[in-house]
Every structure is written in structure tokens, then in C-alpha cells.
N, C-alpha and C positions, 0 to 999 in steps of 0.2 A: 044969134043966141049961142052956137057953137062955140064961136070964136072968145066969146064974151066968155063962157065957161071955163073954157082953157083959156085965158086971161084970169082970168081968177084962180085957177088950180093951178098957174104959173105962179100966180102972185104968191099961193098959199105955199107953194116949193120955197120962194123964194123966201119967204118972211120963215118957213120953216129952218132952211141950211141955213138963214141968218143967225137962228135962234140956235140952232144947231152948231156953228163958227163961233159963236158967244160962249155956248156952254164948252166948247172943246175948248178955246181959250180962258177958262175960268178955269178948266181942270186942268189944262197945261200951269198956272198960273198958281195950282192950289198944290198940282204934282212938285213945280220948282219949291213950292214953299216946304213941304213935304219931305222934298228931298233936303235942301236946307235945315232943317230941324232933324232930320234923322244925320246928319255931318255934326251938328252940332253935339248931338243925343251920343252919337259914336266920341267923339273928342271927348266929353264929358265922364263916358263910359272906360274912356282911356285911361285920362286922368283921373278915372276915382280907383282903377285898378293900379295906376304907379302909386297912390296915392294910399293902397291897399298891401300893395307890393310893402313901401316903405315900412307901413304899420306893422305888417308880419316881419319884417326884419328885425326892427326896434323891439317888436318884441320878444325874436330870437333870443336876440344881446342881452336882453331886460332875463331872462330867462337862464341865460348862460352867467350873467352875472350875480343873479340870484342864489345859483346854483352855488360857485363858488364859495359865494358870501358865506351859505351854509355849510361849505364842507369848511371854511376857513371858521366859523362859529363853533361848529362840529370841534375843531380841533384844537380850537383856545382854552377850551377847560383841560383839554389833557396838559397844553402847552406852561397854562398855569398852576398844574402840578407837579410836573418836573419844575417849574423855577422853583414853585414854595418848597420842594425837597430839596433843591440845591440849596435854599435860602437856610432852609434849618439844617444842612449838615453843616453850610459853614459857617449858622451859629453854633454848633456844636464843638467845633474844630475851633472857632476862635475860643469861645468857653475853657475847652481842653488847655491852649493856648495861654491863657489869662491864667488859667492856675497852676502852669508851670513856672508862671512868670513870678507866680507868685511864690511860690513855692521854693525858685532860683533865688529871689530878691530875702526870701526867708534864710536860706541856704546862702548866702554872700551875709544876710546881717550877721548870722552865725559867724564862719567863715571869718568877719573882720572883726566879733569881739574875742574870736580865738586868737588871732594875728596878734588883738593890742595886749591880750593877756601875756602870750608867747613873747611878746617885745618887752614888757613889765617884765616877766621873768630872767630873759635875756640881759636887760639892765642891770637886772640885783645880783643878776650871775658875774657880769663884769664887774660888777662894784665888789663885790666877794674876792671876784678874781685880784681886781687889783689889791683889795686889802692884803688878799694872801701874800702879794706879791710883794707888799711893803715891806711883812712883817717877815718873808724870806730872804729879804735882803736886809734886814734889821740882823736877824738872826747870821748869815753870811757874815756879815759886820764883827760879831760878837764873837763868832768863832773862827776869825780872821785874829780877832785880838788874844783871843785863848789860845789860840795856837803860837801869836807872837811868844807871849807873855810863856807857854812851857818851855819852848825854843831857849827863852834866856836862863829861866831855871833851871833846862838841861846845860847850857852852857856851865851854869854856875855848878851845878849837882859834879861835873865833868872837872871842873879845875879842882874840886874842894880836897879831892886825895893828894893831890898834889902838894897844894898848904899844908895838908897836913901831914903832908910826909917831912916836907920842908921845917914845920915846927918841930917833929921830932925829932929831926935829926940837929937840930940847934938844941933841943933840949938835950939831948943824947952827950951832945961837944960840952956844953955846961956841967951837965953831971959827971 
């Protein structure tokens, strides 16, 4: 009956470490898996932090480039008020321009109907002129011939005491 008891409280050891080897290889078994999902769990944790990392960068750049955007928006309005002031001073300047041009182009039509007048008058001056000029060498002519013509009547005026001395003295002989 001893033996038989310890036989039995043998057996109950043995069927217990059995159970006991079971359960430690179940939790060995459940430690590997454990372990395995917590590797996995960490990689995962990795890559949601690179993954996080990237996000905070992108949105550095998203931030820095935003930034810009606005100070370059910021400065467009002023940007486009210096052009539209450049734009209307050198409408102003061309304007000014345009009515010099105008004003020149007024100033030259003047200018060339003064020219053609001056040339008109210039014309009727030489036509004058030459007229005078005919009628100076007409007259030249005329007192070219008036002076022949005294020439010969001084010649004649110049013999005539002569004849007439010559007559008297043949009258003189006669009487």
C-alpha cells in the first residue's frame, strides 16, 4: 500500500512536471511570439517615426515656402506700384513728348511756309533786279549814244570859228 502510494504520488509528480514542461513550453512559445510582435511593433514604431520625421520636414518646407509666398505677396502690391508709377510717368513723358512733336511739326509747317514766302519774295526781288538791270543797261546805251552824239557836236561847235573866220576873211578880200 506504501509503495502503491508513492506510485501514485510519483505518477501525480510526473503527470504534474508533464503538465508543468507543457505549460513552460507554451510560454516559451507564446514569450517567442511576444517577443516577435514586440520586433515587429518596434520596426513599425520605426518606421511610423521616419515616417513622422519626413512629415515634420515636408512640413518645415510647406511652412518656409508658405512663408515666402507671403512675404513675396506682401511685396507685389508695392511692386506693382512703383511699375504703375513708372508706367504713368512715362505716360506723362511720352505725352510731354508728343506735344513737342507737335508743336516742332507746327513750328517746321510755319518755318516752311515762311521759307516758300521768303523764296516768293526772293523771286520777284530778282525779277526786279534783273528788270533794273535791263533798263540800266538800256539807259547806259542811251547815254553812251548822248555822249557820242555831244562829242560830234563839240567837234562841230569847235571847227565852226574857224569857217567862220575863213568866210570873213574871203569876205573881207571881196569887199
Amino acid at each position: 500500500a506504501s509503495a502503491a502510494s508513492k506510485l501514485a504520488a510519483s505518477s501525480r509528480a510526473r503527470n504534474s512536471a508533464t503538465s508543468l514542461l507543457a505549460s513552460s513550453s507554451r510560454a516559451r512559445t507564446s514569450t517567442t511570439s511576444l517577443l516577435a510582435d514586440s520586433s515587429r511593433a518596434l520596426a513599425s514604431a520605426a518606421a511610423l517615426n521616419a515616417d513622422s520625421s519626413r512629415a515634420l520636414t515636408s512640413a518645415t518646407s510647406l511652412l518656409a515656402a508658405s512663408s515666402r509666398a507671403l512675404i513675396s505677396a506682401t511685396s507685389l502690391p508695392a511692386a506693382f506700384s512703383r511699375a504703375f508709377a513708372s508706367a504713368a510717368s512715362k505716360l506723362a513723358a511720352s505725352s510731354r513728348a508728343r506735344n513737342s512733336a507737335t508743336s516742332l511739326l507746327a513750328s517746321s509747317s510755319r518755318a516752311r511756309t515762311s521759307t516758300t514766302s521768303l523764296l516768293a519774295d526772293s523771286s520777284r526781288a530778282l525779277a526786279s533786279a534783273a528788270a533794273l538791270n535791263a533798263d540800266s543797261s538800256r539807259a547806259l546805251t542811251s547815254a553812251t549814244s548822248l555822249l557820242a552824239a555831244s562829242s560830234r557836236a563839240l567837234i562841230s561847235a569847235t571847227s565852226l570859228p574857224a569857217a567862220f573866220s575863213r568866210a570873213f576873211a574871203s569876205a573881207a578880200s571881196k569887199l
